[in-house]
N, C-alpha and C positions, 0 to 999 in steps of 0.2 A: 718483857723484851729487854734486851740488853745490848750496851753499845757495842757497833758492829767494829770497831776501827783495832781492835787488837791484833785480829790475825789479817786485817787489809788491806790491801794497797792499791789506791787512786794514782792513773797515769792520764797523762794528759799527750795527742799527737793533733798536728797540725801540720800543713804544707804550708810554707812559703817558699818562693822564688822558685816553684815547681818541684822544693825538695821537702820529703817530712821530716818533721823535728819533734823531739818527745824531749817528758820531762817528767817528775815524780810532782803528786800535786801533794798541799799536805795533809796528815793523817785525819785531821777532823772532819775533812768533806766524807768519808767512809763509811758515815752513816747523816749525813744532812744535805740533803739531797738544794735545798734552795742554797748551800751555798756551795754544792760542788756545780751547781749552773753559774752561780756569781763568779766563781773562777774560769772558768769556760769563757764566761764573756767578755773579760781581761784577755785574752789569748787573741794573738795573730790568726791569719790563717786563711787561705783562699778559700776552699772549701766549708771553712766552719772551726771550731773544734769538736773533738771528740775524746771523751773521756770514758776509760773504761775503770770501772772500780769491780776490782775481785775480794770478796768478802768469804775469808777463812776456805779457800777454793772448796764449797757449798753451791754457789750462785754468783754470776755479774750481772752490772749495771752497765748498759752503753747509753750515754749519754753525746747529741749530737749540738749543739749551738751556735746558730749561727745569726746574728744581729738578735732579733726578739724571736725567731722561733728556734722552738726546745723540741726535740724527738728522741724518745725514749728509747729503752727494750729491757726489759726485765727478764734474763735466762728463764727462772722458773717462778712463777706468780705464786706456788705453796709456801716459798721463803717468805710473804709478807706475816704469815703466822708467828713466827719468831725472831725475825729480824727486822731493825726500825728503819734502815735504809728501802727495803726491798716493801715496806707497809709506805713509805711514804710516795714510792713510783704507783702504785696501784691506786692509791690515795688520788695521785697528780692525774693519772691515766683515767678515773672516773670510771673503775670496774671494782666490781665487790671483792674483796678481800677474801678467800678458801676460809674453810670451815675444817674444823678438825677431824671432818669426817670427810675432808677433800685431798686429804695429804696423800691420796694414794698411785693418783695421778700428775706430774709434772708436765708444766706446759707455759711458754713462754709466753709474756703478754707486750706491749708495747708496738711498736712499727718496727715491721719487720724489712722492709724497704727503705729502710732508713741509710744505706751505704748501698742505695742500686747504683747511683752515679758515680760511684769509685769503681765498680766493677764487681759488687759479691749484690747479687740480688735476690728476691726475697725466698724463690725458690733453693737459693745452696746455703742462704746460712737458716734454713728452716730445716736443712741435711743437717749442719753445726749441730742446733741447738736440740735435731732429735736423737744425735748419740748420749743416751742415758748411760753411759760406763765411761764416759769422756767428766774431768775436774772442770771446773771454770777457767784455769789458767789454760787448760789445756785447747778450751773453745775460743777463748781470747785471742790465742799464738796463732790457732789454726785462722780467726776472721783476719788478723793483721798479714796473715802470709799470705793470703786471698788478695785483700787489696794493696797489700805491697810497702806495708811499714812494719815488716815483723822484724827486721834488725834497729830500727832506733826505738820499737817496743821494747826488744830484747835488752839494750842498752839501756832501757829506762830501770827494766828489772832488774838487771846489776845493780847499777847504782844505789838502789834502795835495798837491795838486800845486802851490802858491805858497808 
């Protein structure tokens, strides 16, 4: 396996004061999952945080924290095969890790109701995560414009990409 953090990039959104606010988190959480939660739990936030890390647009991780509880979602559970971010949520999640004779089937694992309360519930981002010709940045834009932070998403991704 090899580190995930070259083509990656960890963003961080939160609401305060009723408005969301995003931020670039830094590259090393991109594949170390206990501390892209340690940074999550540094964050303001009514709701919680939420961190979404897209890894070489392959696969993301949403990550949701809020005080001590963590909720997951891993886009596709065959990325733990080759990637040490996406081995260490499957790890966290206490589900068996694919076999290389599973790679032929994609299929996300984690909680998938994990943003019903924002308004994308478990039924529309299970539409998201079953478009197989859709990138991860592309599932990402599409869950942030669902519940309604896809422009200070967007601003996060500027940032980081200039």
């Amino acid at each position: 396996m090899g580190r995930d953090s070259e083509d990656s990039l960890a963003v961080v959104v939160f609401r305060e004061d009723g408005v969301w606010q995003s931020g670039v988190l830094p590259e090393r959480v991109t594949d170390d999952l206990q501390g892209l939660i340690g940074v999550l739990r540094q964050q303001p936030g009514e709701v919680g945080a939420i961190g979404l890390v897209n890894v070489a647009d392959e696969f993301f991780v949403a990550a949701r924290v809020r005080g001590e509880e963590v909720r997951l979602l891993l886009s596709d559970v065959t990325a733990a095969v080759a990637w040490d971010l996406a081995r260490q949520v499957v790890d966290r999640l206490g589900i068996p890790a694919p076999g290389e004779d599973d790679l032929e089937d994609v299929w996300p694992a984690g909680d998938l109701s994990m943003f019903s309360d924002l308004g994308l519930d478990e039924m529309e981002l299970g539409a998201v995560l079953a478009d197989l010709d859709a990138y991860a940045d592309e599932m990402l834009l599409s869950m942030a414009t669902r519940i309604g932070f896809a422009e200070v998403y967007d601003r996060a991704l500027e940032t980081a990409t200039h």
